[in-house]
C-alpha positions in Angstrom: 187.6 60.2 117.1 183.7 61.1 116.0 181.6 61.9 113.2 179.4 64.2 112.8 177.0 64.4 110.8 174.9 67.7 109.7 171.8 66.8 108.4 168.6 68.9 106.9 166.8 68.6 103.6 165.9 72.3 103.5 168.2 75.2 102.0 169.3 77.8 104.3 169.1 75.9 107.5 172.6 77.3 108.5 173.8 73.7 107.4 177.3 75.2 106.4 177.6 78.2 109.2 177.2 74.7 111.9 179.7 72.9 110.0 182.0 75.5 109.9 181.6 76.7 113.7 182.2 72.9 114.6 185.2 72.0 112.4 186.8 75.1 113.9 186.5 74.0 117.6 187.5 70.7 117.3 191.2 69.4 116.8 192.7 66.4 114.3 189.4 67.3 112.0 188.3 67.0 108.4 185.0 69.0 107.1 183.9 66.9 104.1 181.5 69.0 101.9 179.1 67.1 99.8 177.8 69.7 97.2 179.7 70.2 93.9 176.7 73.0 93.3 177.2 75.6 95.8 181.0 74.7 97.4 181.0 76.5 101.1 183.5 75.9 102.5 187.0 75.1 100.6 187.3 79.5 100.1 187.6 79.0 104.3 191.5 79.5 105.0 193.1 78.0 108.1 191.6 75.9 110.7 190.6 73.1 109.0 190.9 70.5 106.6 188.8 70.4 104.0 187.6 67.8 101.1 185.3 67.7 98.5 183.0 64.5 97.3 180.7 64.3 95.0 178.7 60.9 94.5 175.6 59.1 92.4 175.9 55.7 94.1 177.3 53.8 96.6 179.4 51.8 94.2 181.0 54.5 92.9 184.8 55.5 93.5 184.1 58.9 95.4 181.7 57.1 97.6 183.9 54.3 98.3 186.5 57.6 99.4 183.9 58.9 101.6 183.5 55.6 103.2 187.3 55.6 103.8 187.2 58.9 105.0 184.8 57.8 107.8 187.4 55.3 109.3 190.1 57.8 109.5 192.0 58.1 112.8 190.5 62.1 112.8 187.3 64.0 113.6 184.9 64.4 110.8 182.1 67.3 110.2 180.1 66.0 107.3 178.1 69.0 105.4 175.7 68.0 102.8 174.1 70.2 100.3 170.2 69.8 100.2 170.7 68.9 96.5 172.6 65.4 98.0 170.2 64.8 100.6 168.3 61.8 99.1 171.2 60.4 97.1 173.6 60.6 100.9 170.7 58.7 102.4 170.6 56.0 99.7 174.2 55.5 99.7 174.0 55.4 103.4 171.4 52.9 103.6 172.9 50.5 101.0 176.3 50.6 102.3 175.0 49.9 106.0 177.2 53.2 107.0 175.0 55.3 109.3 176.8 53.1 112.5 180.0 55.1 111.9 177.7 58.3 112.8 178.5 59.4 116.4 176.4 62.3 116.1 173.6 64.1 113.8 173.0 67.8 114.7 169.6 69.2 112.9 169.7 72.8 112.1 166.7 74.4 111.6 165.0 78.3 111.5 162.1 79.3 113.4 159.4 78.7 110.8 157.0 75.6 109.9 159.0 74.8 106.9 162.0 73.9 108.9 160.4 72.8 111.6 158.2 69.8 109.5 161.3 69.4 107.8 163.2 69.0 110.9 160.4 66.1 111.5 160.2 64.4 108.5 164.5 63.6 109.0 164.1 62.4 112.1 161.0 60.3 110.8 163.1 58.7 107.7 166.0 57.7 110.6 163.7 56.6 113.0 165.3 53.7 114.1 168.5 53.9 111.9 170.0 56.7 114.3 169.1 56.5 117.9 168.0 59.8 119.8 171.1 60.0 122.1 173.1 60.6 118.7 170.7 63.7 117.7 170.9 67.2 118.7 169.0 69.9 117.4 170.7 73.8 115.9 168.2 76.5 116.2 169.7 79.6 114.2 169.8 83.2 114.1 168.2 83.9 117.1 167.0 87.2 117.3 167.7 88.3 121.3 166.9 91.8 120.5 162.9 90.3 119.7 162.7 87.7 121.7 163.4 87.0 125.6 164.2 83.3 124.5 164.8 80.8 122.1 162.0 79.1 123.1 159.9 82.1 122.4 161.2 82.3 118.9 161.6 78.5 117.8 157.9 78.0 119.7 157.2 75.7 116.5 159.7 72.8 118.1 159.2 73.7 121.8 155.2 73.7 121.6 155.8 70.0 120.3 158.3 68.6 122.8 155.5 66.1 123.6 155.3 64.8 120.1 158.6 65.4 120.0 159.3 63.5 122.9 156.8 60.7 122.3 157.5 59.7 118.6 161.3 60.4 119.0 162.4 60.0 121.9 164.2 63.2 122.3 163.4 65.5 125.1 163.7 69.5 124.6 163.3 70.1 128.5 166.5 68.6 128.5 168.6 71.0 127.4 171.7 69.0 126.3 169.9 68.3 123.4 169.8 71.3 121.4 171.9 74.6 121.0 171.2 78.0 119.7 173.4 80.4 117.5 172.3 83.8 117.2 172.1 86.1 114.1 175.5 88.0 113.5 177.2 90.2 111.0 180.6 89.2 111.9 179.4 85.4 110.7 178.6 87.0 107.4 181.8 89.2 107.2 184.1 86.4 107.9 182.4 83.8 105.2 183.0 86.7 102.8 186.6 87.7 103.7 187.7 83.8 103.2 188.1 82.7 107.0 186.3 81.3 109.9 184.6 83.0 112.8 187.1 81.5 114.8 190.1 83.3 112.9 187.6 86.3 113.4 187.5 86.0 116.9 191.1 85.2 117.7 192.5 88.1 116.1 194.0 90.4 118.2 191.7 93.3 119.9 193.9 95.0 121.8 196.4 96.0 118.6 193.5 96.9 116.8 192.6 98.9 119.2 195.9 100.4 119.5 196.3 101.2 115.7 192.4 102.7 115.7 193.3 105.5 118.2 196.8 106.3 116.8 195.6 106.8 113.5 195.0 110.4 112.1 193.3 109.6 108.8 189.6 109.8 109.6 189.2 107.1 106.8 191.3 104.6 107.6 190.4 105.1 111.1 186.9 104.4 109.9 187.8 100.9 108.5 189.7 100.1 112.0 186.6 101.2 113.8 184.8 98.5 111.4 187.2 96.1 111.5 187.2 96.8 116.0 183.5 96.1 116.0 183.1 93.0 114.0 186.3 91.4 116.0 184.0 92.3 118.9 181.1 90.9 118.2 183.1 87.9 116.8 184.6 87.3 120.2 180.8 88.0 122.3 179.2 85.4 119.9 182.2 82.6 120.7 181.9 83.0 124.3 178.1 83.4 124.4 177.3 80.7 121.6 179.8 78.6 120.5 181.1 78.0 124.1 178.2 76.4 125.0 177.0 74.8 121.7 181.0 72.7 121.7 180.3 71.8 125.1 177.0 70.0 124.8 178.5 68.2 121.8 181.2 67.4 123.6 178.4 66.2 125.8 176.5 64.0 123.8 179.9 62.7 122.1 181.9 61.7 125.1 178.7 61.0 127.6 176.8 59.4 125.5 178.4 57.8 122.8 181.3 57.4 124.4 183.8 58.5 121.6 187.1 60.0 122.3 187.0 63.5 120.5 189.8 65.8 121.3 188.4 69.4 121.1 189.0 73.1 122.1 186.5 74.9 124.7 
């Protein structure tokens, strides 16, 4: 069993959509969300587990849960809200816990903020996490504007040399980072209460059926909606999150050598 870590002091870095995708693709799996402010992820139904935990030190009863948590016989995907950031890595520190990591994914946009934010993480764990345990997320990728991720997240790939040098990961390499495009079936899903996985494995084909038998122009309208976002929900698991499981698969079995049991 792993855990997995998702890691980014910035707001907005698509910390939550990462966690979500991952718990959803991986069996025997707990998502523990730390962020009493803005709760994500316990209005998901279905596909996962998931448990709020709040902490102020690493003394203190919640944090001695979390620590439990970590040695569970399951798979966890650890989101932390950028409010917890400093107070998760003292905790961490003091309690000598970042071992149990088997692997820290980095989302990040395509702008400087993100990307010097992306840098200053992987400075503070210098040395505390080792580079075969990393993995970058580069989100909403925009393929209608750009011919390639690297094109659009040129920030991180014009620095693969310092990249490379003071970290140790390499970007040519492409094992060691993932992209996730933009999509409105991500949004639609967060908002109806389920994961793009439920999303995706709903049923096209009686959708389908029910859309062309139906007379009502209106209601035909919402299955035409409801087609279309099913759609691209199914395009952006086979296009993104196919790939994106199997290089953590990757870097968890390869790599770290952990036994995660997960669904391609």
């Amino acid at each position: 069993m792993a855990n997995i870590l998702i890691y980014n002091g910035k707001g907005g870095a698509s910390k939550s959509t990462n966690s979500n995708i991952i718990a959803s693709n991986i069996k025997d799996v707990v998502l523990i969300e730390i962020d009493k402010v803005n709760e994500t992820q316990s209005d998901i139904k279905g596909d996962f587990e998931v448990i709020q935990v709040d902490f102020s030190h690493e003394n203190e009863q919640s944090f001695l849960e979390f620590e439990n948590l970590l040695l569970e016989d399951k798979n966890t995907v650890i989101d932390i809200g950028a409010s917890k950031i400093d107070i998760f890595h003292t905790c961490m520190i003091k309690a000598n816990l970042y071992d149990l990591i088997d692997l820290l994914i980095v989302p990040g946009m395509d702008g400087y903020d993100d990307f010097n934010t992306a840098l200053d993480l992987l400075t503070t764990l210098k040395g505390i996490i080792p580079a075969e345990k990393i993995i970058f997320s580069f989100n909403r990728f925009n393929e209608h504007e750009y011919s390639s991720s690297e094109e659009q997240f040129d920030n991180f790939f014009n620095n693969k040399e310092l990249i490379k040098n003071t970290f140790n990961i390499d970007l040519d390499d492409s094992n060691t980072w993932y992209v996730l495009k933009d999509s409105r079936a991500i949004k639609y899903a967060r908002n109806s209460g389920i994961s793009l996985k439920t999303l995706a494995d709903k049923d096209l084909a009686h959708i389908t059926k029910l859309q062309r038998a139906e007379t009502n122009k209106d209601k035909r309208l919402e299955l035409t909606k409801q087609k279309s976002l099913i759609t691209q929900a199914q395009s952006f698991h086979n296009n993104y999150v196919v790939p994106t499981m199997e290089k953590i698969f990757i870097k968890l079995s390869v790599k770290n050598n952990a036994k995660t049991k997960g669904e391609k």
